[in-house]
C-alpha angles and dihedrals in degrees: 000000000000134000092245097062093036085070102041077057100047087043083054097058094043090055098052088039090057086043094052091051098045089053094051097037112188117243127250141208130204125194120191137161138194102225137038106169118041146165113255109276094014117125132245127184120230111193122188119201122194127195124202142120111263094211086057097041142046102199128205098203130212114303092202104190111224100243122032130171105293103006152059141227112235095170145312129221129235119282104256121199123223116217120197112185092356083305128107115251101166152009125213140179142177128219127196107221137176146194135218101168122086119230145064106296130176113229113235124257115226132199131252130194126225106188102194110221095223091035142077090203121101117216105212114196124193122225101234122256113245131200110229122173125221125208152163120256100282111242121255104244098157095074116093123270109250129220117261105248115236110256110269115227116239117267104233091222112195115207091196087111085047092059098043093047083057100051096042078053096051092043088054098055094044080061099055100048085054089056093045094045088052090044098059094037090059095036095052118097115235115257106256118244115251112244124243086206126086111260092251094044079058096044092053091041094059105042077061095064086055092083090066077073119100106231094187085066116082085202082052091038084057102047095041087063100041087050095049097053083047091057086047091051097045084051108057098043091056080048104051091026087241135119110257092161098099088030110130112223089255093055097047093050088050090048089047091048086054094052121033119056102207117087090212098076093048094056095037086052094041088054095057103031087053095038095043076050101057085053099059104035106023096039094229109171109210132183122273089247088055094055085040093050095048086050089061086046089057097048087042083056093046098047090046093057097049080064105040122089114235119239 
């Protein structure tokens, strides 16, 4: 064989050997960070960067633990994919790491797997180990030396005003309880007797007392009504058991609907406590013969609902 065919042979099989290659290329991994040298507890980014073809390989990426001799996870970004021609070519991600241990430290290297598609063999690639120092804060030694201040001589403090001030403050709010206290107990209403009578017998009783007012009088006029729905209220609470006494005319005519069936004793209700109210607060002035008469409403009332069954 001459030389001449020997290296169109040899030029054949490079050819398909380059070829080959070319059409299988080999994965890399890059490793970078941002930072070799930082401050204890400052933050550095490592970012590792993979290159493939995704048809030709399955990858089992970087499984980073979140704390490792010397450092510690932050945080760590989401795995993005790179696409050449609408394939993927790569695959990247960045981690947040720190340090709290002085020293110079060599930052692990961790695997990653290539599967081949049309191939049992793994290709395993290593993350490059990478040298980061870490130190304490450096002093300033630019700024300027200060003068040593002269020795300052101890206050005596005396804490006699302190007491004083105290004790004026303690005197004041006992004071003032004292004055508080006065104050309520004259302003508290005494507690009413309970009555040994029925609460009809007292009602009855009561509306009696009402003819020692002078109905010719308006200031009489005034205090006989007033009186008269006072007597109402008091009787029905001892009645019902409830307290009529802050019921406005409206909610006491409401309460007596709800409980009493007959219709009698609501509009009958409904006529004095309206009338006695025109009285107080309108100032209307009415005939002897009309108090007299609203005084009978109320003890009819009264009478109706001792017989009436409640609802």
């Amino acid at each position: 064989m001459d030389n001449r065919k020997m290296r169109r042979i040899l030029l054949t099989v490079a050819i398909s050997s380059l070829a080959f290659l070319f059409c299988t290329a080999q994965p890399v991994v890059r490793t970078t960070i941002d930072k070799s040298e930082i401050l204890i507890g400052e933050q550095f980014k490592l970012k590792v960067q993979a290159n493939f073809s995704g048809d030709d390989y399955f990858i089992k990426w970087i499984a980073l633990p979140d704390s490792m001799q010397h450092f510690e996870l932050v945080e760590k970004s989401k795995i993005d994919s790179v696409f050449t021609n609408q394939k993927l070519s790569g695959l990247t991600q960045s981690f947040t790491l720190t340090s709290f241990d002085s020293g110079k430290w060599t930052f692990p290297s961790y695997n990653i797997n290539f599967n081949p598609a049309k191939d049992d063999t793994t290709i395993t690639m290593f993350t490059d180990s990478l040298p980061v120092t870490v130190s304490f804060s450096v002093a300033d030694t630019t700024s300027a030396l200060k003068d040593i201040k002269a020795i300052k001589e101890v206050e005596v403090f005396n804490p006699l005003w302190y007491w004083v001030a105290g004790g004026a403050l303690v005197i004041l709010l006992l004071a003032l309880l004292y004055w508080w206290y006065r104050t309520k107990k004259k302003g508290k209403k005494p507690a009413q007797s309970v009555s040994k009578l029925s609460p009809f017998e007292e009602a009855m009783q009561e509306i009696d007392k009402l003819k020692n007012f002078n109905l010719s009088e308006p200031k009489d006029i005034k205090q006989y009504h007033t009186k008269l729905i006072e007597i109402y209220r008091q009787y029905l609470s001892r009645k019902e058991n409830t307290d009529y006494s802050n019921k406005t005319t409206g909610d006491m005519l409401i309460a007596i609907k709800s409980n009493y069936a007959a219709t009698d004793i609501l509009d009958k209700s409904a006529a004095a406590l309206r009338f006695s109210n025109a009285v107080k607060f309108a100032k209307y002035i009415p005939l002897p013969s009309d108090s007299e008469n609203n005084q009978q409403l109320i003890k009819d009332t009264i009478k109706l609902i001792e017989s009436s069954p409640s609802k």
